[in-house]
Structures are given as structure tokens and as C-alpha cells.
N, C-alpha and C positions, 0 to 999 in steps of 0.2 A: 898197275898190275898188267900184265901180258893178255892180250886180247884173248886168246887160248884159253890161258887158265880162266881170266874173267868169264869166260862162253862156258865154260864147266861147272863154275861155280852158282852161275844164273838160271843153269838147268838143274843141276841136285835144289837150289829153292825151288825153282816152279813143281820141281815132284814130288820135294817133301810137303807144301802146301796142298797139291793135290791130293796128295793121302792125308794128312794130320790137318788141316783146315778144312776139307773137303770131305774127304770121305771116298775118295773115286778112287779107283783105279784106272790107268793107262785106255784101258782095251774097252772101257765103259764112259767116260766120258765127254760130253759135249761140248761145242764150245763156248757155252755161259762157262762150265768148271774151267777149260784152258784160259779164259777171259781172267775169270776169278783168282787162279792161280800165278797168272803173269802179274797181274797186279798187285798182288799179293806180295811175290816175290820183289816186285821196282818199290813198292810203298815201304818195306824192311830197307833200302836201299836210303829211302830220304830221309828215314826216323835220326840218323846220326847230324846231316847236318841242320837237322831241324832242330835238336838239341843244341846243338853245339850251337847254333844261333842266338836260342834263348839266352843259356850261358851268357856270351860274351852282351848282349846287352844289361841281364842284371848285373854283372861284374862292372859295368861302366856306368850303369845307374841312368841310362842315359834315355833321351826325350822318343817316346814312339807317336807314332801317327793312329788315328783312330779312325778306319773310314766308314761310316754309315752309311747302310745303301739298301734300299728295299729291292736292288734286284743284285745280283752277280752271274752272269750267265757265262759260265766257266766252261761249256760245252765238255766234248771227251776229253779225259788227263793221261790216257794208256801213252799216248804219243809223244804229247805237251812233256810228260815226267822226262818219258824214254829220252828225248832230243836235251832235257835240259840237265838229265847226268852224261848226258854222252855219249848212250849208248844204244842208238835205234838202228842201227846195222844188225849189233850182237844180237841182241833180241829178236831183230827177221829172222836171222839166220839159227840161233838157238830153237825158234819155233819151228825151224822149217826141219829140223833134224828131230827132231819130235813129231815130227808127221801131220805138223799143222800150217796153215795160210795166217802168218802175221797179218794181213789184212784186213783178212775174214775176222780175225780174236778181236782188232780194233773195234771193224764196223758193228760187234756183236753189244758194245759198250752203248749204254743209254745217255743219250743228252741229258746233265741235270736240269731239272725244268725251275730254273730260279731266279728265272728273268722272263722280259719280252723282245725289248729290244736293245737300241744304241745304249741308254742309261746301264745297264745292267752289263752288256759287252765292253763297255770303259771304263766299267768299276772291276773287270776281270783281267784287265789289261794291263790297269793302275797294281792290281795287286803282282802282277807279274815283273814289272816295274819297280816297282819297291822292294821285291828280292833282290831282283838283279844289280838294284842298285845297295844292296846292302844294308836300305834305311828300316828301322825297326818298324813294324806296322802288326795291326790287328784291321781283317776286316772284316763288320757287323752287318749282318744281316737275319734270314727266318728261313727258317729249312720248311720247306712248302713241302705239303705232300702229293702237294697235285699241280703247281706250278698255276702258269697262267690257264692255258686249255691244249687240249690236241684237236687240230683242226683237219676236217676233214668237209667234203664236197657232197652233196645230194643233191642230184640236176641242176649245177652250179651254186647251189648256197651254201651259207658256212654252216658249217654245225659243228658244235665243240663238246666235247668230252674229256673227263680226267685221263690231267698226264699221268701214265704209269710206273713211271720212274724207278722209284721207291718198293715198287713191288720184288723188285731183286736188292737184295744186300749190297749200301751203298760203299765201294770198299776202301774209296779213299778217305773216309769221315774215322773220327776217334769218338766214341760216345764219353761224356762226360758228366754222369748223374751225380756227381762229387760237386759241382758248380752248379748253384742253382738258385732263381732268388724269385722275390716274389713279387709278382706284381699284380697292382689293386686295381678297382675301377667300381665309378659309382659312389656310395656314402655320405656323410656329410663329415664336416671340417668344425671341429672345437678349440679353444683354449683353453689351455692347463697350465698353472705355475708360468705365466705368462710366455708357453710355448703352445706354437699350434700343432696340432695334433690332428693328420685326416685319417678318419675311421672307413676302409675302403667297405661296400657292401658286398663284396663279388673278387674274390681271387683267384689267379692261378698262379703256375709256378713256371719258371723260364729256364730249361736246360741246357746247358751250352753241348751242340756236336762241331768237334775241331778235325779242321782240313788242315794237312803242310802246305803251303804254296812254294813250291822250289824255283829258284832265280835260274838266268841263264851259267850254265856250269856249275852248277851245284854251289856255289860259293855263299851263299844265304839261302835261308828258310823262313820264311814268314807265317801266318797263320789264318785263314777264314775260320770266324768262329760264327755259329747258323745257333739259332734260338726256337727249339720244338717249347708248344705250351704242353704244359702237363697239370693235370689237377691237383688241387692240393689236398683231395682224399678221392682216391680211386677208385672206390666202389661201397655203394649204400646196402651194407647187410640188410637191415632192419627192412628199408624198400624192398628188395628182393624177396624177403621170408615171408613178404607181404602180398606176393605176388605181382608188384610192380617192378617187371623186369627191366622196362624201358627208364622208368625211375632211379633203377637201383647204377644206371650208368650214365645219366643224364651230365654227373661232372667231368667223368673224364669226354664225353662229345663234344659237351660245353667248349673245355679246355679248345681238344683239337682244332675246332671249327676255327680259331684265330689265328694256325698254322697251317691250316689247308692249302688255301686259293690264294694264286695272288692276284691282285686287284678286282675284288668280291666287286661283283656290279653292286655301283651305289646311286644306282638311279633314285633307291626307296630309302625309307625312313633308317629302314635295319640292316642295310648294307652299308650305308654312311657310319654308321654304328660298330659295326663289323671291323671295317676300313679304319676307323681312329680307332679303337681298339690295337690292330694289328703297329700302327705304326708308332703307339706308346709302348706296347709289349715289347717290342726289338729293342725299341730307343731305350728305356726304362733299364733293360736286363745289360745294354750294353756300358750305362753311364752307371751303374751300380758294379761292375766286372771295372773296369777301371778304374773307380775309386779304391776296389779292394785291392787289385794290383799295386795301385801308389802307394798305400797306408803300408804294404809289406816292406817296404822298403823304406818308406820315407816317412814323418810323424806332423807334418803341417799340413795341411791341404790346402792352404794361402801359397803353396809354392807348386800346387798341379799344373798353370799353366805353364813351367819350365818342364816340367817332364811326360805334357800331353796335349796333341795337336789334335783336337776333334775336328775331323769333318764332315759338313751334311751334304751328302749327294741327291740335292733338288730339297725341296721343301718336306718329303714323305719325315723325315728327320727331325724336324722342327720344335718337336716338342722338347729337344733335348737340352734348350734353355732353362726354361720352368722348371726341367727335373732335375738337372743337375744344382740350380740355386735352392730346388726344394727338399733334397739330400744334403746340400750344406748348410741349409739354416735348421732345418727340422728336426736332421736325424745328428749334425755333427758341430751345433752354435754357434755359426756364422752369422754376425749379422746381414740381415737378408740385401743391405743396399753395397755392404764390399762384398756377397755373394754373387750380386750379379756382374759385379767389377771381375771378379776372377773368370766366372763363366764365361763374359764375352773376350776376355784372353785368351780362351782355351778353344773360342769355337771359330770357323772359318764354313762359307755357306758358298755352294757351286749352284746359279741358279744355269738352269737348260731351255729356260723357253721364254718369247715372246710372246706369247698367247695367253692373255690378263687369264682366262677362266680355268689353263694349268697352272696356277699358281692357288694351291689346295685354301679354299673355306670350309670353314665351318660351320653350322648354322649356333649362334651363341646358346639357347639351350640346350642341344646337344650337347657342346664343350661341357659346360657346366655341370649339366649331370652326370656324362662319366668322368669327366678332372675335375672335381669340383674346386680340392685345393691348387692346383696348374692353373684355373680359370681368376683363381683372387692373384695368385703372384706374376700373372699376365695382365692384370689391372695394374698392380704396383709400378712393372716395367711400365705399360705405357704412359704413367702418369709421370715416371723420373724421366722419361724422353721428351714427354711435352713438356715440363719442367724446364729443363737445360737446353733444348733447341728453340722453345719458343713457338715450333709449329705446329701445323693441327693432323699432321700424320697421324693416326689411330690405329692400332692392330684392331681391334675390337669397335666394328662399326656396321654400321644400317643390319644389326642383327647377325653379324658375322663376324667369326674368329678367322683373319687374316695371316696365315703362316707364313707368305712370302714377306708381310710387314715385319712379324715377328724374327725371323730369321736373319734377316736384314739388319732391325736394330739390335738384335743379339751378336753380330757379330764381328771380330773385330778385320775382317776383312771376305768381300761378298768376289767372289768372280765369276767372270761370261766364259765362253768357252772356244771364241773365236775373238780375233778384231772388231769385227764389223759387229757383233753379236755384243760384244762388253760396249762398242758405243750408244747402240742403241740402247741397251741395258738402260745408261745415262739416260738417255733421252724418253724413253716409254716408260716401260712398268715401273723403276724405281727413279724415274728422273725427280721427284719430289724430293725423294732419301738423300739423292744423290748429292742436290744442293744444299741439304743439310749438315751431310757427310761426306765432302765431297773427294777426301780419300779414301775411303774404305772400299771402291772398287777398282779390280784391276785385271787382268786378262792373263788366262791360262789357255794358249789354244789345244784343242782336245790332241793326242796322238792314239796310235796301236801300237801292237807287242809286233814287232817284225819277227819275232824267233814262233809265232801260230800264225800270223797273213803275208809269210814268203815262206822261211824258213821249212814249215813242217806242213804246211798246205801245197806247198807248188815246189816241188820238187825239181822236175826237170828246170821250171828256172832258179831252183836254188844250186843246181849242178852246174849251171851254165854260168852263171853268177863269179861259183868258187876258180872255176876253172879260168874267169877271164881276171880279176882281183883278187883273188884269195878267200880266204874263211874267216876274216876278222869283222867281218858287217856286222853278225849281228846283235853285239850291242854296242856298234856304232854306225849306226844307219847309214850317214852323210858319208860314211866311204865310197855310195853308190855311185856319188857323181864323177867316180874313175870309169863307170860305163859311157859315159852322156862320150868319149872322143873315140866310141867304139859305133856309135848310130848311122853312120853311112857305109861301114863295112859291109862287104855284102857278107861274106862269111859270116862274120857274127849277125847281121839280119836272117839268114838261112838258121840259123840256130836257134834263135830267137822266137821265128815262126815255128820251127818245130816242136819246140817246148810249148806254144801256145795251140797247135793242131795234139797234139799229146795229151793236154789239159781236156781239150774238148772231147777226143775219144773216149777218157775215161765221163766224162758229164754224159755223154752219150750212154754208154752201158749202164752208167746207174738210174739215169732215167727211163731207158727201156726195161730194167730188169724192176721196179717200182712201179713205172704209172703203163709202161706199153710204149711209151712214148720215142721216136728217132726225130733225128734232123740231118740235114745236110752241115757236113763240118765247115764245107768252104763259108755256108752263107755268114753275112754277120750275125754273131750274137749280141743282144741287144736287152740288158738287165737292168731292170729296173726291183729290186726286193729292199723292202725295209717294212714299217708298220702303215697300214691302209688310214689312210689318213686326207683328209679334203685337201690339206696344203701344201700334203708331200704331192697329190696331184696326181697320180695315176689316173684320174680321168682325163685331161690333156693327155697323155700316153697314149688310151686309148683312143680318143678323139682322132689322134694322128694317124694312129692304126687304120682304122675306117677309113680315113679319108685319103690315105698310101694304097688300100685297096681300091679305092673306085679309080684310081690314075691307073693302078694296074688294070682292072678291068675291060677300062676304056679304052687301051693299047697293051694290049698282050708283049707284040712281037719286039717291043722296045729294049731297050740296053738296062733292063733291071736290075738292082744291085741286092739281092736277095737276102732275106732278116730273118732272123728266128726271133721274137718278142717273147720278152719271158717276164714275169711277174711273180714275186712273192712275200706275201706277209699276211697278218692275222688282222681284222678288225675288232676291237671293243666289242663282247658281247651285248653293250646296251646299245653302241654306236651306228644306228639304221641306216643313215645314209652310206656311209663306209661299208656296209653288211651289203648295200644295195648295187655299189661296185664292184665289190667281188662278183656278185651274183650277173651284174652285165657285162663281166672282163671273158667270162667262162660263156656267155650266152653266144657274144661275139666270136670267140674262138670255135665254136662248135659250127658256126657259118662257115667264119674263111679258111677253117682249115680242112673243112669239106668243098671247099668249091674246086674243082677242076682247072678254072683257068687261071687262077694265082698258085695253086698250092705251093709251085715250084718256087715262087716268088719270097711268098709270105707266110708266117707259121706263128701263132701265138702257143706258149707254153706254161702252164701256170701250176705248178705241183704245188700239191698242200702242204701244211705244216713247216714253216721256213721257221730253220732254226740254226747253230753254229756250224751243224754235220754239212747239211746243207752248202751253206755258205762258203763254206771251205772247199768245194767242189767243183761250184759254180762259178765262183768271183776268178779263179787262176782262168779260168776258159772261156770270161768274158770277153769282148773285143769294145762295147761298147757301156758305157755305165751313164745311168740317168737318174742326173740331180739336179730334177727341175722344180721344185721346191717355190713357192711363191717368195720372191724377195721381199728381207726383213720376215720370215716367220721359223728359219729353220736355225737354230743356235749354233749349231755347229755341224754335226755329220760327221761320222768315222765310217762307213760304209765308203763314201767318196774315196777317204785315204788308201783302204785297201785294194778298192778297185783300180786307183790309177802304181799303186804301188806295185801289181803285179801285173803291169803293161794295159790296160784295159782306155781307152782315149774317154773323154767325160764330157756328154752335152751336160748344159747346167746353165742357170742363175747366179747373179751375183748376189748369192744365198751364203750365209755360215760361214765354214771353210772353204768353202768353193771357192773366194773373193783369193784366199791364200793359195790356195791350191795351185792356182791358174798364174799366180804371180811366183810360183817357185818352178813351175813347169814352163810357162812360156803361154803369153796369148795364142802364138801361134798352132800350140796344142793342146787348145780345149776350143771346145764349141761352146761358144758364148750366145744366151738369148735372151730378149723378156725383161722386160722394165726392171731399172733399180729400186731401191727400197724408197726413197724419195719418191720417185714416180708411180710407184703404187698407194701409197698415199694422196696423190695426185689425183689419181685418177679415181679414186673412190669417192673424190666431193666433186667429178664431175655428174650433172645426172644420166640415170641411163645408159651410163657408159655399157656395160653387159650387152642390153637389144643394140647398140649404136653396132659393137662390135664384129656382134654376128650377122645384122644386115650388112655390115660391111665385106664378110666374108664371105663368099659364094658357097667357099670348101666344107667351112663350118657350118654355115646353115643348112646343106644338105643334108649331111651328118644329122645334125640334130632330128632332123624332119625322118633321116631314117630310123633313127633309132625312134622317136616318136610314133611313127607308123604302124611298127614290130616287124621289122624285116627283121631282128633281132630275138624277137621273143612272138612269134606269132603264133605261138597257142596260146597268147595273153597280151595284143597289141598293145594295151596302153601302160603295159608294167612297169616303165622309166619314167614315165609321165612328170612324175615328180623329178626327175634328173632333169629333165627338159626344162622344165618351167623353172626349175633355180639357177640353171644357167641364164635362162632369160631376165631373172626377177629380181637375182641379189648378187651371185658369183663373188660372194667377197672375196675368193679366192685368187680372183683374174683368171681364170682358165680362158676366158674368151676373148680378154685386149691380149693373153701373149700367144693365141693358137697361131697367128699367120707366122709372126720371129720364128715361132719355135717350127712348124712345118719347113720353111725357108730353111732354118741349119739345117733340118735332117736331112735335104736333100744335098749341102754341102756333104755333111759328113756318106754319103752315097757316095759322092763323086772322088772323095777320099780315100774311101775303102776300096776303089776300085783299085787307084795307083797301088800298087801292093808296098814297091820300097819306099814311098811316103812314109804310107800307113805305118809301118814297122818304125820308120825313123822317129812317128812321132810315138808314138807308146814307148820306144826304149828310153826318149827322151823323159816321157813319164816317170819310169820306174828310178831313170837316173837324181831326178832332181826331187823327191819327192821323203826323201831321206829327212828332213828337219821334221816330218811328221810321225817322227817312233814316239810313242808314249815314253820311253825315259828319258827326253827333251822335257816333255811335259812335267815329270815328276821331279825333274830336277828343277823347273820352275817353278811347284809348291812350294817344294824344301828351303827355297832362297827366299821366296817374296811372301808366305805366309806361314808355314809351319815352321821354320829356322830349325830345322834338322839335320843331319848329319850321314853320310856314311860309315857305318863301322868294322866296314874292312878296306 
């Protein structure tokens, strides 16, 4: 269609939507209605090929992917859609002859709150991936009403309150109260006619709301289908006329409470409760919605693993062993030992962490009383594994329901998420399984959607990009490495930096028009955002901070190389220590970026509520990205990948991807520090190692001693107290055998950023070689090595 007429035809929808979906008129209007309307108008736009999608997979009858994910953080889609029919010029421009700011209508779009962090951002990536690449897919997850939390600061502390999200009409969602099934909890478990039969005491009902996920060009549509609970009676007359008005609603609260929150603090008895609840309710409504689907089409369900790749993203999923073997013996006369034979055909499990205590338990009476029949047919399983293997692996042990164990033996192939990450896999948490099993692990290193972290994020370098190679990147990433014989031009280095001074302008005005906040463009930017966490280590970050300010202090007049520090992410409502970070990252910024004789220098920046918006703003306009991550704890990282993908240089560990990163970019750009994974290990059975480290360290002990004092917090000198004394006492972390390495690169990377056409040669070098890390590398590496699927176009 002719741009023209196209541009014509984009504006009669946004105003017939305006008037007949809206109710507005032109002259009355805001821009939630203009917001409302343009979306309005792009989502009429996907519905064809999102059908037509369908179609041709039921016409080939062919095998789809099923991804389970208790998060999907899909951030705004106004842009995401626009860029991946084609058409994000027409739409500026059609808004702008409409008398509105295309920008403004974007930023008016709310982040869906359905994730927290990396888990949730690579299962939104994968989804975008799976369009693009044509392969059939469903992805499962629970439309929260309130997401994780919105975080917000109170004289440095966190405090969280519900996301709002939801409170405006979500427009890209299709409600689907025609799809709907039920799920139990609780009860006890009988025999009848020598079938078992669980008598649930407690249900609700699982509604499916469907998203299209459109590929890059519109050439597939795929599907996020989100599961609200609803009650399975609505309201108690009888209570009511009774005058129990709280009574008379008690079911449908009941319901909701299991779709609210994501990850309900389960520090207590009835959040743990809560929590498995939530992750049977999804799992449960998604393995019953697949079943129905196959039976429509096909009359065996000895033959769903040829036409259904389930997978579990992380353990939250886990249950969906039991359920689906308890669907096909209970409800469809399978016997239950070639039930579990199909199930683990059909399932494939991405474990994310090394860290034995993410890998979800259960307490066994819990399990039992709300699964009571999941908890007998998770005996069965572990008794046919230790059966046939001989070993004394256990899901079910010292009083705990083991999901990582269960997942594992359910499935018939387990992957890591990096190299280094699927070795250790072998070697740590499933090194037991491993030797049991010693195929069934293999390695998927994680990627991103390059068409949302270059393409539709960072603009001037996606112009700059088109202009030197063309427009076919992006979805084929590894084209980039046609830039890497352009890194010592200076012309294209001027270019380069401009589109990176351009990036920082615009982080600039949105941080000043949000928190008040400026910086200097020349200085480095210097980012460190993911989720607060001991391992990711933002208190090393900090640590460095403090102690780069006492060098400034102590010589002003010196050749400084000037940093803007920026930090962002949430900690775990129950997680104190992480809570206690935040609250000393904000205390310390409140010092150095009042003191007079650095300010010039140094500048910490920490806006709350880090989420995709966010991201997309900051990551184009970083110069510097930190991923120092203690080695062996971080499984992979996609924050790394976007940040060196859009020029940003990476101090970091030989952590996750990072080990890869650093080997497709070049040692010589990346900042490397900090014990390897071996050597951290090492050094945790020396004793003492921690006090050894920091009486070793002048830099660091001072530091500690200040922050001990309250030069930091002196209307409360001893408030880190406790940060003090666990650096001294335990640091499993290493924060204090890697503070000297890691202070030592930063000052390389000073001396870096000075040289300017270095600096540029090595970031373009970044963004050049950094192309094997698109997530449709990734998804094409499921489809080969574990779900054996197909493109079907």
C-alpha cells in the first residue's frame, strides 16, 4: 500500500476508534484517549496476521512450543507493534497531523507489571523470537493485578506499593471467558472402580486473557495467553441478605488474591501457601488448555509429545509433571507409568541459577495438603527413578518437596543458560542427576530481541547503523560484524559518539523532568541496574564509590576522569539485607553529591522503580555497564548483552555470559576482574579469608570504618552496623578478596575513557561483534536440540 494512502487510512481508524470505542471527540481528548485510540487502531492491524497464523498451523497440524513462565515483562507494545509492522514513521507522523506528540502517546503507555526482572525480560524476548521466527508457540503465564510492587524512596528506603497498571484498560489483551477451567487445591484423594479420584476442597476458575505477539514484519503472530483466577460463584446472596457483606464476597477475594502479586512474600506459613497456589493455578490452567487443543485435532494423547514442546522457565513451573501425568491417568486412562513416559517427552526445564536455596522447596506438609494427589504421583515418580537409576537422589526429602529435583527427573532434557553456567550446572546443584543422567543437559546461551535493545530503543544508532550496512540486521544480528572494519574511521567514530551524546541528552531530560535530577553528558556514565541482590554486588559498586571519592578528596586538582554512578532495581520485599543497600546507596549519594569538592567529579544517581521504560533509556546512553556478579553465581545475564550491544564497554567477572561476551568482543574490550569460579571456591575454605582481605586493604578498611562511624548516616551512626560486621564475618559473597582487582580496572577504565578514539573504537567493537547474542540464535537452538520444531513459513 502507498505510504499516503496507508497514512490516511491509519488516521480515519485512530478517529473512528476515538469516537465508537472511546467516546471522545477530537477537541475533548487526552492523551490516555489518543494512546487508547492509536492502539486501538495497530492491534486491528495484527488481528489478520495473527489469524492467519493460527490457520496455517492448524492446517499443518503441526508441533507448537509451550513456554511457562511466571514472569513475561513485555514492557510498552505501542512502539514494539508499530516497528514490527512497519510502520513507526507513519504513525509519528499521522499523530503529528493530528495535533499530537507521538512520543508523548508512547510514554503515556503503562509498563505491564508481569515480571521483575532478567527471567521475565527472556521470556518476552523468546516470545518475540518465536514470531519472528515463525515457530508456533503459546506463552503461559498469570495476569497479575498488581505485578511485583512500585517502588518508591522515603529518606532512602524502599517502600513498595501496588502497580497500577491494570487500572486503565489493558488494550492489547483479548478477554477470553469462553476458555476457562478449574482448578482445585486441598481435599483428600479416593478410589473408585479402581480409579483415583482427588476430591479438591477449595476451587477457582482459570480464565484465559490472549495477547498477539507479532514477529519482526508482521510475517507471524504468536500468542501470550495470561490466566486471572475467578471464583467459581461470585457472590453469596444468602450471606449478603444476611448481612454479611464481607462474607457475601469472600469467594470472588479468595479467587483474586492468587492473581494479584507476584511473588507474595513467603517468608510465612500463608505466603508459602499463596506462592504454590499461584504456580499450580497457571501451571494447571496451561497443561489442561493444551490438552484441549491437541484432542481437537488429534484423538491419542500417547502422541502429544510430537505435537507439544512444554517448557519450564526456572522451577516456578514444576508442577507441571504431576499435572499433566495426573490428567492422563485420572481424567483420560493412561496408565500412570507410560504417563510419565509421555510427560517427560513433552517436558524440557531451563534451570537460571546456582544458588542451591533458588531452586524452590516445599515444606512436605504443605505440598501434601494443597496437592494432596500431585504429592502421591511425586512419590510414584521418585520411587521409578530410584528404581531404574539405582540412586538415592530423592525429590521428597528431610521434609521437603524438591522442584529443582523434580523437574530435572521429569525432564527429558534440562538446560543452563550460558557455558560456563550449564558446566557448572554438571558440577553443583545437579551434579548428582547429572551422573545419573548424564545426557540430558545441554546449554542454550541466553540472547535478546535486537528489533526492542537497538532497533526501537536507540534510534540514532539504529540510523547510523542503516546508513553504514543497511536495514537487514535485524533479524540477522551477526550482520553487525560489517561495522567492526569501520572502528578506527574517524568519521564513523564522530558519528558514533554523537548518537551516544544524543542518547545521554534525551536520559538527561527524563531524569530531570522525573526525579529533578542533571548530570554532565561528557562525564562517564557508569550503570549498573538489574535486581538488588548480595551476588549481583552493588555493595562492591558502592564500596568503590566511597573509596574513588576519598582519592578525589584528597587531591582535587588532579586529572579526574568524571562518572555519573547510577544504580537501579527493586529488592525482595522480605529481603533486609538487600533493603539495607538500597537504603545505604541513597544515604551515600546524599553526602557526595552534596559535597562541593567532588561534585564536579562524582555523581551518584539512583531513580526508583527500574523497569523496561526505564531501561530502554538508560542502557543506549550508558558508556560504562557493571557486571560484577561474584563468579559462578550469575547463570547468565541479558542486561550485559544489551548494554555492550548498544556500544556501552563492560567491567565484569568471569560470570555467566560475560565469560562469552568477552570472547566474542575481544579481551581487549572488556574490563576483566575478580577471582574465577574455582578460585572462589578456594578461597571460601580458606579461613578468615574476608578480615584477612580488608586488613590487607588500606582503601577498603577505611571505607568500612566510614561507613561504620555514620559519616553516612549520622543522625543514626551505627545503622550499617550490620553491613560492616558481614563483610568482616562471612562475605560469602567476596565483596572484599575482589574490592582491590576490581578498584585497580576502574581506574584503568579512567584512563580509557580519557583517550576518546580508543574509547569509541572499543564500544563499536562491542556492538560489532556482539551479534551471536540475538535471542533468535537462541530459539533456534531450542528448536534443534530440544523441542525439534519447525518454522512454518
Amino acid at each position: 500500500m502507498n505510504t499516503k494512502i496507508f497514512q490516511i487510512k491509519l488516521k480515519q481508524e485512530i478517529l473512528r476508534h476515538l469516537k465508537y470505542s472511546l467516546g471522545k471527540d477530537q477537541g475533548h481528548s487526552t492523551p490516555y484517549d489518543w494512546r487508547m485510540a492509536l492502539s486501538l487502531a495497530m492491534r486491528d492491524m495484527v488481528v489478520d496476521p495473527w489469524f492467519d497464523s493460527t490457520r496455517k498451523t492448524y492446517e499443518a497440524n503441526a508441533k507448537r512450543v509451550y513456554y511457562l513462565s511466571m514472569e513475561f515483562l513485555i514492557g510498552r507494545l505501542i512502539e514494539d507493534v508499530a516497528i514490527n509492522l512497519g510502520f513507526e514513521d507513519v504513525a509519528r507522523e499521522t499523530m503529528r497531523e493530528l495535533g499530537q506528540d507521538y512520543s508523548r502517546i508512547v510514554a503515556n503507555e503503562p509498563d505491564a507489571a508481569l515480571g521483575n526482572g532478567g527471567l521475565g525480560r527472556l521470556a518476552a524476548c523468546f516470545l518475540d523470537s518465536l514470531s519472528t521466527l515463525g515457530i508456533p508457540a503459546y506463552g503461559y503465564g498469570i495476569r497479575y493485578e498488581h505485578g511485583l510492587f512500585e517502588q518508591h524512596f522515603e529518606n532512602g528506603q524502599q517502600i513498595e506499593t501496588a502497580e497500577g497498571w491494570l487500572a486503565q484498560r489493558n488494550v492489547w489483551e483479548f478477554e477470553r471467558p469462553e476458555v476457562s477451567y478449574p482448578i482445585g487445591f486441598g481435599g483428600h484423594v479416593s478410589e473408585s472402580d479402581g480409579r483415583t479420584v482427588w476430591h479438591p476442597a477449595e476451587t477457582v476458575r482459570a480464565q484465559a486473557y490472549d495477547a498477539p505477539t507479532l514477529g519482526w514484519q508482521a510475517k507471524w503472530c504468536n500468542t501470550l495467553r495470561l490466566w486471572a483466577a475467578k471464583p467459581t460463584r461470585k457472590f453469596d446472596l444468602e450471606s449478603f441478605n444476611r448481612g454479611d457483606f464481607l462474607g457475601a464476597s469472600a469467594p470472588e477475594a479468595l479467587a483474586r488474591t492468587i492473581s494479584r502479586v507476584l511473588y507474595p512474600d513467603d517468608t510465612t506459613e500463608i505466603g508459602k501457601e499463596l506462592r504454590l497456589k499461584q504456580e499450580y493455578f497457571f501451571t494447571s490452567a496451561s497443561i489442561q488448555d493444551l490438552i484441549r487443543r491437541f484432542l481437537s485435532t488429534n484423538d491419542d494423547l500417547r502422541n502429544l509429545p510430537d505435537k507439544a514442546a512444554i517448557q519450564l522457565n526456572d522451577t516456578h513451573p514444576a508442577i507441571a509433571g504431576p499435572e499433566l501425568i495426573r490428567l492422563l491417568t485420572d481424567v483420560h486412562d493412561i496408565e500412570i507409568f507410560e504417563a510419565i513416559d509421555i510427560t517427560r517427552k513433552c517436558l524440557g526445564y531451563t534451570n537460571h541459577t546456582l544458588l542451591p536455596e533458588a531452586l524452590e522447596r516445599w515444606p512436605e506438609h504443605l505440598f501434601a495438603r494443597i496437592l494432596p494427589r500431585h504429592y502421591r504421583i511425586i512419590e510414584i515418580i521418585q520411587d521409578q527413578h530410584l528404581k531404574e537409576t539405582g540412586s538415592n537422589i530423592r525429590i521428597i526429602d528431610h521434609g521437603n518437596v524438591n522442584m529443582g529435583e523434580l523437574a530435572f527427573i521429569m525432564a527429558h532434557h534440562v538446560n543452563g543458560v550460558s557455558a560456563l553456567h550449564t558446566e557448572l550446572v554438571k558440577e553443583t546443584v545437579f551434579g548428582d542427576l547429572h551422573k545419573v543422567y548424564p545426557k540430558r543437559i545441554v546449554n542454550e546461551t541466553n540472547g535478546i530481541t535486537p528489533r526492542r535493545w537497538l532497533y526501537s530503543c536507540n534510534k540514532p544508532l539504529r540510523e547510523l547503523i542503516n546508513s553504514t550496512i543497511g536495514t537487514k540486521w535485524p533479524d540477522n544480528l551477526e550482520r553487525l560484524k560489517r561495522l567492526a572494519k569501520h572502528a578506527d574511521d574517524a568519521s564513523f567514530q564522530g558519528e558514533f559518539r554523537a548518537a551516544k551524546r544524543q542518547n545521554k541528552e534525551r536520559l538527561i531530560s527524563w531524569l530531570n523532568e522525573r526525579n529533578g535530577v542533571t548530570f554532565n553528558p561528557d562525564a562517564m556514565l557508569d550503570v549498573q541496574v538489574k535486581r538488588i541482590h548480595e551476588y549481583k554486588r552493588q555493595l562492591m559498586n558502592l564500596l568503590e564509590t566511597i573509596a574513588y571519592w576519598n582519592e578525589i578528596k584528597e587531591n582535587p586538582t588532579k586529572d579526574w576522569t568524571p562518572r555519573v554512578k547510577v544504580f537501579g532495581g527493586k529488592a525482595a520485599p522480605g529481603y533486609e539485607v538487600a533493603k539495607q543497600i538500597i537504603h545505604l546507596i541513597n544515604d551515600v549519594a546524599k553526602v557526595i553529591n552534596n559535597d562541593p569538592v567532588t561534585k564536579d567529579y562524582l555523581q551518584i544517581i539512583f531513580p526508583p522503580n527500574y523497569n523496561v521504560s526505564m531501561a530502554e533509556i538508560l542502557i543506549p546512553a550508558s558508556d560504562l555497564s557493571e557486571q560484577i556478579s561474584t563468579a559462578g553465581k550469575e547463570a547468565s545475564g541479558t542486561g550485559n548483552m544489551k548494554f555492550a550491544l548498544n556500544g556501552a564497554l563492560t567491567i565484569g567477572t568471569l560470570d555467566g555470559a560475560n565469560v562469552e561476551i568477552r570472547e566474542h568482543v575481544g579481551a581487549e574490550n572488556f574490563f576483566l576482574f575478580g577471582l574465577t569460579a574455582s578460585e572462589v571456591v578456594e578461597r571460601r575454605n580458606e579461613p578468615d579469608y574476608a578480615r584477612r582481605a580488608i586488613e590487607a586493604s588500606p582503601r577498603l578498611y577505611r571505607v568500612l570504618n566510614q561507613i561504620a562511624s555514620g559519616v553516612f548516616s549520622p543522625e543514626e551512626t551505627h545503622r550499617y552496623g550490620s553491613i560492616v560486621q558481614m563483610m568482616y564475618e562471612s562475605d560469602y559473597f567476596l565483596v572484599t578478596c575482589d574490592f582491590d582487582s576490581y578498584f585497580d580496572t576502574q581506574r584503568k577504565v579512567d584512563e580509557a575513557y580519557k583517550d576518546t578514539k580508543l574509547w569509541t573504537k572499543m564500544a563499536i567493537l562491542n556492538t560489532a561483534n556482539v551479534g551471536w547474542f540475538s535471542s533468535d540464535r537462541t530459539i533456534k537452538g531450542y528448536a534443534k536440540d530440544i523441542w525439534h520444531t519447525k518454522s512454518l513459513y
